[in-house]
Every structure is written in C-alpha cells, then in structure tokens.
N, C-alpha and C positions, 0 to 999 in steps of 0.2 A: 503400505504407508501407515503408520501409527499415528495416535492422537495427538502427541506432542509435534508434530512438525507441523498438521493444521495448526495447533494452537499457537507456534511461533509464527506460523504464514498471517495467519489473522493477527497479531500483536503486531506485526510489521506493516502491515497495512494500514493500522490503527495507527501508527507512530507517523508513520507517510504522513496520513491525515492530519497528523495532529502537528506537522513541520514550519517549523518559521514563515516559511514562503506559501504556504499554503493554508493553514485556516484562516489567518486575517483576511482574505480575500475572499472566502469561504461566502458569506453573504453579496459581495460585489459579481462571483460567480453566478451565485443563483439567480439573481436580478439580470445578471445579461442573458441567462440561458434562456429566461422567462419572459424577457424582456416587460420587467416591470421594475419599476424604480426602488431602490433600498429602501426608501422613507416608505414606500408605502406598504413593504411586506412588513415591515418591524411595527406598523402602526397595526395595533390589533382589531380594529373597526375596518381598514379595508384589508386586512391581509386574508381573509373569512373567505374575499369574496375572489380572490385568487389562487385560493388553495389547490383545486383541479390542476390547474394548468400549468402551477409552479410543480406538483409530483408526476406528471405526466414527461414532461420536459426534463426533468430532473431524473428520471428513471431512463430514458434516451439517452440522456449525457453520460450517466455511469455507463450502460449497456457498450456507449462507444469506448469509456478508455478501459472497459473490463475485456472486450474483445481483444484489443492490443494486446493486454498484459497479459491472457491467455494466449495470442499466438508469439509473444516473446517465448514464455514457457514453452510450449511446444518448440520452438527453432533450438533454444538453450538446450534443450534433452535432448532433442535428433540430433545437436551437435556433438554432444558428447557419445553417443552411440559410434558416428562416420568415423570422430577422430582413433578409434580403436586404438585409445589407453588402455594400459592398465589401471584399474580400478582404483587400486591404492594409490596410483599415481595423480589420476585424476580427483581423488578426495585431499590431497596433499596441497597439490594445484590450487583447487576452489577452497582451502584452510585458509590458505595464504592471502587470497582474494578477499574471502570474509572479512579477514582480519584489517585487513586494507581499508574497505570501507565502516570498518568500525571507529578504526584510528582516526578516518576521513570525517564522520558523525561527530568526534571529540574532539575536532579542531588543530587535528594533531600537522593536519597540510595547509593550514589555511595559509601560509606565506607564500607557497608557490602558488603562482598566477593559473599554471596549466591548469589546475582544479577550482577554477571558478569558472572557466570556461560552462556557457550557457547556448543551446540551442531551443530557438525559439520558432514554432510555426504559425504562418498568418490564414485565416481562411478568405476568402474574397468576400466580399458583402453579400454579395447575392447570394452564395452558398451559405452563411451564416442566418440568414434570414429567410430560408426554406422550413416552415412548420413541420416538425420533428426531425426531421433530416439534417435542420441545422445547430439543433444541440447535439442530437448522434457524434455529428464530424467535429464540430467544438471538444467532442470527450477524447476524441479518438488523438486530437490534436496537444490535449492535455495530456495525453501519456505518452506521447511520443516527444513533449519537450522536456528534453533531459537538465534539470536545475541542480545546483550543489546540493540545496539541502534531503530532494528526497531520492537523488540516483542512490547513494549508498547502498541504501535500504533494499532499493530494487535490485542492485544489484548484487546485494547479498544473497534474496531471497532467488533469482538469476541462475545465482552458485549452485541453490542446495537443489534446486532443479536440474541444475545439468548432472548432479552427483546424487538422483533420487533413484536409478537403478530402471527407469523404465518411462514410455512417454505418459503415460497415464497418471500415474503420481506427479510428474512436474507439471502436469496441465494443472491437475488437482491443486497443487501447491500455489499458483499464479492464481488460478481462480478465486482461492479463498484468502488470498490478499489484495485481490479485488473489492471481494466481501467486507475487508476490514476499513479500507475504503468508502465504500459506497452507502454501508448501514448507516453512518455517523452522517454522511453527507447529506442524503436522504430527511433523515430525522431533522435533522437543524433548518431542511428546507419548507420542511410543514411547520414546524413550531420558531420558526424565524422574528416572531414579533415576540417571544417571551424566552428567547432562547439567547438573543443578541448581546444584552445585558451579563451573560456569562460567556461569551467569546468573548467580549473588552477584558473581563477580569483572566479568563485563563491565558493570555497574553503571557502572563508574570510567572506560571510556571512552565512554557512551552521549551526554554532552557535544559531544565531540570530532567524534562521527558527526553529531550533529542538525548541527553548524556546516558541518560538510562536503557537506549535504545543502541550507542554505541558501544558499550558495555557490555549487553550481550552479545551483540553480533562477536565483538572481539572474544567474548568465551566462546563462544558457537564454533569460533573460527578455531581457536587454539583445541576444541575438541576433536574437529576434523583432522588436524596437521596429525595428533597425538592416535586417532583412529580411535577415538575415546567417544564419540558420539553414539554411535549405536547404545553401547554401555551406559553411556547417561539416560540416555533414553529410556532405554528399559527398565533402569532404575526407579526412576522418576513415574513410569507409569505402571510399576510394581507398588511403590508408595500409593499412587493415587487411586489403585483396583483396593486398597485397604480402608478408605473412606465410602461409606456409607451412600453419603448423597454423590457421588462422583459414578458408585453402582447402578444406583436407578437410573443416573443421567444415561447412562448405557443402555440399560436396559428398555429404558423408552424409545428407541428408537432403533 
C-alpha cells in the first residue's frame, strides 16, 4: 500500500468528521460520554478540573467505533477475495460505487427518499452508564448508525478496501480513517472551552468541505472505472519524493 491511499483514508475520515450531522454535536457527544454538562466543559475554570476523565472516556469511545470500522474493513477485503472476481472487474465494480457515493456527498440523490433512509442504534441505560464500558459501546454504536451524510464516505473508503489487493491493506485503510476521525475528536475534547467558539464559526464552511469531499471521491472513482489509479498514484508520489521536506518526512520514520 502507498502513501497516497493513507493520505486519502485519513482525508476521509477528516471529512466524516467534519460532516453536517456530526461535528455540531461534537461537544453534546463529549458531554454525554463524560457525562458532564456542555456548559461546564466550555467554561474554562471548571473544564481544568474534568480534563482526565473527559480524555479517558473519549479515548474508549474512539477505540469502540474504530474497532468497527476496522472489522468492517477486514469483512469488505475477505469479501472481495470469496467473491473470486476478476480484479479488473472488481475495480470497475467498486469505480462505480465510489462514484456513487461521491454524487450521493454532492446532493446529486437527495430527492429520492431511499437515500435518506437512517439507522439508528439505542444502548439501554444501564449499559450506557457502566464506567468505561459505556462510552466503549456508545462508539461502537456510533459507527454502526449508518446516517446520509457520513455513509458515503465510509463507503467509499469500504470500496477501496475491498479493491486494496489484500486483507492487511484494507484493515490498514479503515484504521487510519479511524485516525482521521478520532485525532480531531480527541483534541476538541480536551481544548473544549476555547475550542467551542470555532465549531459555531466552522458551521458556515462545513458545505463547502462536504462538496470538496464529493469531488474527490467522484475522481477517485472515475480513476478506478478508467484503471487510472494506480497511474495517479504513482504519479503523484513520484512528484512528492521530488520535495525536500516530504524526504525527511520519510526518512524519519
């Protein structure tokens, strides 16, 4: 697996993140995982004194929906091994798909009803309120409700997994759109009282991101159909071994 396909896995996980239906709620999440009240994480005099226990909780909650979206990955690749396609077939296939949920990202479906279809899962109270065990299941629950705005995505990202040539790459792939996911999540839950103030203002561009998120996928896609991906690929990280700080970034690790 090359660099470029982390770097879209983590983009897309960023973009998840960053989805209509999901960062405005972003702080109403944290508060319930932590079970402490919005007002008081955003107030910087007591949000000090909650800090542990909101990143402790908060690292449980990722861990549960990043579990998920690693064993979605892994089913998505072992399924495409059983169905013994051809390869080309099967990148044509998942082209087609991409493209789908890119069109699906740009509004291009929003009149048919089928594609607002939303599954949602409830945890029982007392599960919910088992110290760590119940934000774990809260996460696990969070990625398994499939919403319009951030399935696409997932299931883009789904695609290139089942068309990554092996299960170790597509785990890899889900993993680190996990990542992209959870680093921003994380962060906004420790710095929650001086960070809130700019989830109100990035509201106004959260548009602009979903568009630019369906945009690529829809290239993504039409490079797979074309068998043009790999070629970009290598392209692109033939340009990027020619930059200097992009060598070191290599090289240090």
């Amino acid at each position: 697996m090359n660099e470029l396909n982390l770097l879209v896995a983590f983009l897309a996980g960023l973009a998840s993140f960053l989805a209509p239906c999901v960062i405005p709620l972003v702080p109403a999440f944290i508060g319930y995982i932590s079970r402490v009240s919005v007002e008081e994480l955003t107030n910087s005099q007591s949000a000090a004194k909650y800090r542990a226990k909101v990143l402790i909780n908060s690292l449980f909650y990722v861990a549960g929906f990043s579990l998920v979206f690693v064993l979605l990955g892994l089913g998505a690749t072992t399924l495409s091994h059983l169905l013994l396609l051809n390869r080309q077939i099967l990148l044509k296939i998942g082209g087609v798909l991409v493209i789908f949920f890119g069109l699906y990202s740009l509004g291009v479906f929003n009149r048919f009803r089928f594609t607002q279809i939303e599954f949602q899962f409830q945890l029982p109270e007392r599960l919910r309120t088992i110290k760590l065990l119940g934000p774990f299941l809260l996460g696990t629950t969070f990625a398994l409700a499939w919403t319009p705005c951030v399935g696409p995505i997932l299931g883009a990202i789904l695609t290139l997994a089942a068309t990554a040539g092996n299960i170790l790459s597509g785990v890899t792939l889900l993993f680190v759109y996990s990542l992209g996911i959870s680093l921003p999540f994380i962060l906004i839950a420790l710095t929650l009282s001086s960070s809130y103030r700019l989830l109100i203002n990035l509201r106004r561009t959260l548009l602009l991101i979903n568009t630019g998120a369906g945009i690529l996928l829809v290239i993504i896609g039409l490079l797979l159909v074309t068998d043009k991906y790999g070629i970009f690929t290598a392209f692109i990280l033939a340009e990027l071994n020619k930059i200097d700080f992009y060598r070191n970034l290599q090289n240090s690790f």
